[in-house]
N, C-alpha and C positions, 0 to 999 in steps of 0.2 A: 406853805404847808401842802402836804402832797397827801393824795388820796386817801390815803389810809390812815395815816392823820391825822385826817378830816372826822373819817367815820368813828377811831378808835377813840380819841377825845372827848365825843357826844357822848360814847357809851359812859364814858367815864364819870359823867353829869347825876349816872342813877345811882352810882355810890353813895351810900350816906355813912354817916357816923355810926359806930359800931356792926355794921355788919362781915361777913364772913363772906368772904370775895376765892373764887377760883381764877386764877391764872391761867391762859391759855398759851399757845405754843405757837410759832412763827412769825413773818414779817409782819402783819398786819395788829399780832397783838404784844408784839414786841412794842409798838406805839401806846398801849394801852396800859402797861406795865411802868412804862416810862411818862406817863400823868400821874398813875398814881401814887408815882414816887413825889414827884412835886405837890399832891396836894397830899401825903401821909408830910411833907416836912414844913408845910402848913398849918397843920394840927388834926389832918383826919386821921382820926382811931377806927384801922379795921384789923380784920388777921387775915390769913391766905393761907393759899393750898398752893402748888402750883403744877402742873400736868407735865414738867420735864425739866431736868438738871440744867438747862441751858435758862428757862425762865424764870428757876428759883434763884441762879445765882443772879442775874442779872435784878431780882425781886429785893434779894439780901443788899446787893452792893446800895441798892438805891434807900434803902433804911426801912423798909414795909414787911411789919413783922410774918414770919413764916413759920407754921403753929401743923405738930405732927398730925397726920389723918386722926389718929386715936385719941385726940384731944380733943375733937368735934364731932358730930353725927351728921351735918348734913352743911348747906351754904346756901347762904341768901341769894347771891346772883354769881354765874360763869361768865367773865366777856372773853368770846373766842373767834379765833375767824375761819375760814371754811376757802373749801379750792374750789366749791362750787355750789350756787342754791338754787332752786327755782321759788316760784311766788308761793307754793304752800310750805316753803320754806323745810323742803329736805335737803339735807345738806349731803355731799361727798366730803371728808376731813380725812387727815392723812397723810398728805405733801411732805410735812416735817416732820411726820415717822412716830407719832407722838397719839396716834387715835385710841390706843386702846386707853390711855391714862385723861385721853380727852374725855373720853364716852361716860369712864368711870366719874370723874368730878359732874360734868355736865347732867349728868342723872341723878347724879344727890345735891341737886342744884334745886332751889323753890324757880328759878327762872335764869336762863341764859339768853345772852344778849349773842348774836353772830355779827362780828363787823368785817367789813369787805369794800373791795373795790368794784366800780360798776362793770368790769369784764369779769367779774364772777358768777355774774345773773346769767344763770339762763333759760329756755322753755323745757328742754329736756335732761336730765341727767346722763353722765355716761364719755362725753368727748375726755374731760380728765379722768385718767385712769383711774381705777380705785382700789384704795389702798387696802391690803388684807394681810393683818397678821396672823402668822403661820407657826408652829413649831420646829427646831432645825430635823429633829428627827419623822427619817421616810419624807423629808421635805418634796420629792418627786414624786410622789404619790399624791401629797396633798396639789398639789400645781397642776397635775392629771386631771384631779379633780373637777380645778377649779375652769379647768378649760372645756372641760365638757358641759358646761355654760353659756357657752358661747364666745367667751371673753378667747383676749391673747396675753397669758400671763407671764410675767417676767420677771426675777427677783432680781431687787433693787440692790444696787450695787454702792461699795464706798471707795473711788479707786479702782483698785487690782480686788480689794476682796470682798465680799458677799456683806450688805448693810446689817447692822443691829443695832435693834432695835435698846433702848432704855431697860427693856426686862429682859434683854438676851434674846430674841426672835429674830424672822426672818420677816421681811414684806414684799409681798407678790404685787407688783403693780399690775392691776386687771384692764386689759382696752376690751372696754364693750362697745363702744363710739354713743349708743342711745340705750338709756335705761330704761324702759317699757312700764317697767312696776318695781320701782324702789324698795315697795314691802314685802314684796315676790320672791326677788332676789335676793333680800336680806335673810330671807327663811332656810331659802337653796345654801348659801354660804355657811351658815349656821350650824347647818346640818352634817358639813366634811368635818371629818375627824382632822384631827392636827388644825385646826383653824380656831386661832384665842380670841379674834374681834375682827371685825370692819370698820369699813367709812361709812359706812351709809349713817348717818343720822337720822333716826323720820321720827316726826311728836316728840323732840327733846328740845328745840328751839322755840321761843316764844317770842322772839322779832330778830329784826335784823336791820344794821344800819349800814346804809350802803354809800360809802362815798364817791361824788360824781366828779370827772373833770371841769366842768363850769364852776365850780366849790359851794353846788347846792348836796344835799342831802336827801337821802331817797330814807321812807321806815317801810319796811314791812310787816306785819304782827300777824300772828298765825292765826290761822281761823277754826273756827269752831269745829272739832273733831279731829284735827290734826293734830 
């Protein structure tokens, strides 16, 4: 069993019978998806959301029922994984292109779980780029923007032509190399016109399991005020 695995499995332990479960988006919870397809053909009754056409299908194939937003008002628990955390558990999300529909499940969440590999810890935010969805219109203005930040921004490519996103956008990969103030800079970002969401996650994660190469398990649980 390989890292992620490891982590995405455990998270899959706080599912219980009849809750409303969000589905996350990329490798790590791609593992996550694919437990709780094994124990939905076991007999667990839950329903789902899922934050990206690529997780819902892969949610459908595996028989775990997938129930319109407008059929619910909010979800019991998100298990998601993240491209980077530190110990107060802010997260950079993003990677898979998929953060703005992460941010939105993960917030109408009573608790999200982040599962990850143990090269996703680390002390400072910022070495993985971070991901900011953009509008395609005056998209040079907003990338202007976002560089007078600090950052070296770059829109993320598919091939030969310019990435889109699941709602039609664009994503500016940001190199900051170290994030200083994750709440800071979440505000600065916020603030450019043409910009629909970030990565930055901060107070929306409430633990994180982290799978280690030895095939122990590391938790982290947020702390008070965070």
């Amino acid at each position: 069993m390989n890292v992620k695995q490891l982590a995405a499995e455990k998270a899959v332990e706080f599912v219980k019978d009849g809750m409303k479960i969000g589905l996350g988006t990329g490798s790590t919870a791609y593992w996550a998806i694919n437990k709780l397809g094994e124990r939905v053909s076991e007999g667990l009754k839950i329903t789902a959301v899922a934050t990206s056409r690529a997780s819902e299908e892969q949610a459908r194939e595996l028989g775990i029922p997938i129930v319109a937003f407008g059929d619910i008002d909010s979800l019991d628990l998100t298990i998601d994984g993240a491209d980077e955390l530190d110990s107060s558990l802010q997260l950079i999300k993003g990677g898979g292109g998929a953060l703005l529909r992460e941010k939105i499940v993960a917030s109408n969440s009573t608790r999200m779980i982040v599962i990850a590999d143990e090269s996703k810890v680390v002390n400072t935010l910022g070495k993985f780029p971070l991901p900011v969805e953009i509008v395609p219109f005056a998209w040079e203005w907003t990338v202007a923007e976002l560089a007078n930040l600090g950052c070296n921004p770059e829109l993320r490519r598919s091939g030969e032509e310019l990435y889109k996103t699941d709602n039609g956008n664009y994503i500016a990969d940001c190199r900051f190399e170290a994030i200083e103030s994750a709440p800071k800079l979440a505000l600065a970002i916020q603030n450019i016109p043409g910009v629909v969401e970030h990565g930055l996650f901060i107070g929306i994660a409430a633990m994180a399991i982290v799978g280690k190469k030895d095939g122990s398990i590391e938790t982290i649980e947020a702390k008070p005020g965070n």
